[in-house]
TIPA-637731 format. One record per residue (C-alpha): z, y, x. Coordinates in steps of 0.2 Angstrom, whole numbers, plus 5000, padded with zeros to 4 digits. Example, Ala and Ser with C-alpha at 12.3 -4.5 7.8 and 13.67 -1.06 7.14 Angstrom:
<recs>
+------+------+------+
!    z !    y !    x !
+------+------+------+
! 5039 ! 4978 ! 5062 !
! 5036 ! 4995 ! 5068 !
+------+------+------+
</recs>
This chain:
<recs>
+------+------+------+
!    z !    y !    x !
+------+------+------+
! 4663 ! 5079 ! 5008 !
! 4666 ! 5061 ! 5012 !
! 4681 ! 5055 ! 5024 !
! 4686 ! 5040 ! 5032 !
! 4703 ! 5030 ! 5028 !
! 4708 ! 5011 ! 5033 !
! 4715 ! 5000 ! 5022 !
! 4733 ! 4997 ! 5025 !
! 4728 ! 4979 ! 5018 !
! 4712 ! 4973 ! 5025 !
! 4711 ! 4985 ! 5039 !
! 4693 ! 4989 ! 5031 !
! 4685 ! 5005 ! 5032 !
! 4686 ! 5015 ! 5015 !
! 4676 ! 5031 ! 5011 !
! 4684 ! 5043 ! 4999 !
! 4675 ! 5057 ! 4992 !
! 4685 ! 5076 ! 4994 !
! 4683 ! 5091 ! 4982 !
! 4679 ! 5109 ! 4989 !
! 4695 ! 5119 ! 4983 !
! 4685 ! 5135 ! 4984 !
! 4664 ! 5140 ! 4986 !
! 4666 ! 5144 ! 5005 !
! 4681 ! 5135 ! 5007 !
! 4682 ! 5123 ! 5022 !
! 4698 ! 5115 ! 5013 !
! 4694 ! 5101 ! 5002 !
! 4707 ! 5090 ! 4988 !
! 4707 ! 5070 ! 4989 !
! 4717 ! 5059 ! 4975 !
! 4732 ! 5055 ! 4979 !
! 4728 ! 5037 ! 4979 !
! 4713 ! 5028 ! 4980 !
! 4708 ! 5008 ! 4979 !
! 4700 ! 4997 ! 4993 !
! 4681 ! 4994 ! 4990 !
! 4686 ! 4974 ! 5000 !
! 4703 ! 4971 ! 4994 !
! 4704 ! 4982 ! 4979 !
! 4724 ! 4985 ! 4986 !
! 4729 ! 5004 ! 4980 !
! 4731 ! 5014 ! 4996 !
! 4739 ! 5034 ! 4999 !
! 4731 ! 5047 ! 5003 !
! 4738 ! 5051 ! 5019 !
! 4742 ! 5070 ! 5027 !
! 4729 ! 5080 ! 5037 !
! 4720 ! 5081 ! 5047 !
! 4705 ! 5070 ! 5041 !
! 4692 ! 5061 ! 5049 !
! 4673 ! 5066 ! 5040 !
! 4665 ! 5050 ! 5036 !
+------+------+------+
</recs>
């Protein structure tokens, strides 16, 4: 599942891509830290809750 982060740089809306932790699992892993498709600044993975893209 994709969700939705801003860039603390640009303020550009970034889509990052979660892995299920489990097959009926609702709970999903993201990196730790991901780069800005507009800026390329590297930004953190902040705590959930997440917003699905």
């Amino acid at each position: 599942m994709d969700f939705a982060f801003e860039c603390w740089n640009c303020d550009a809306d970034c889509t990052v891509w979660g892995k299920p932790t489990g097959f009926w699992s609702e709970l999903y892993r993201l990196p730790e830290d991901w780069e800005c498709w507009n800026c390329g600044a590297v930004n953190i993975t902040p705590e959930p809750p997440w917003t699905p893209a």
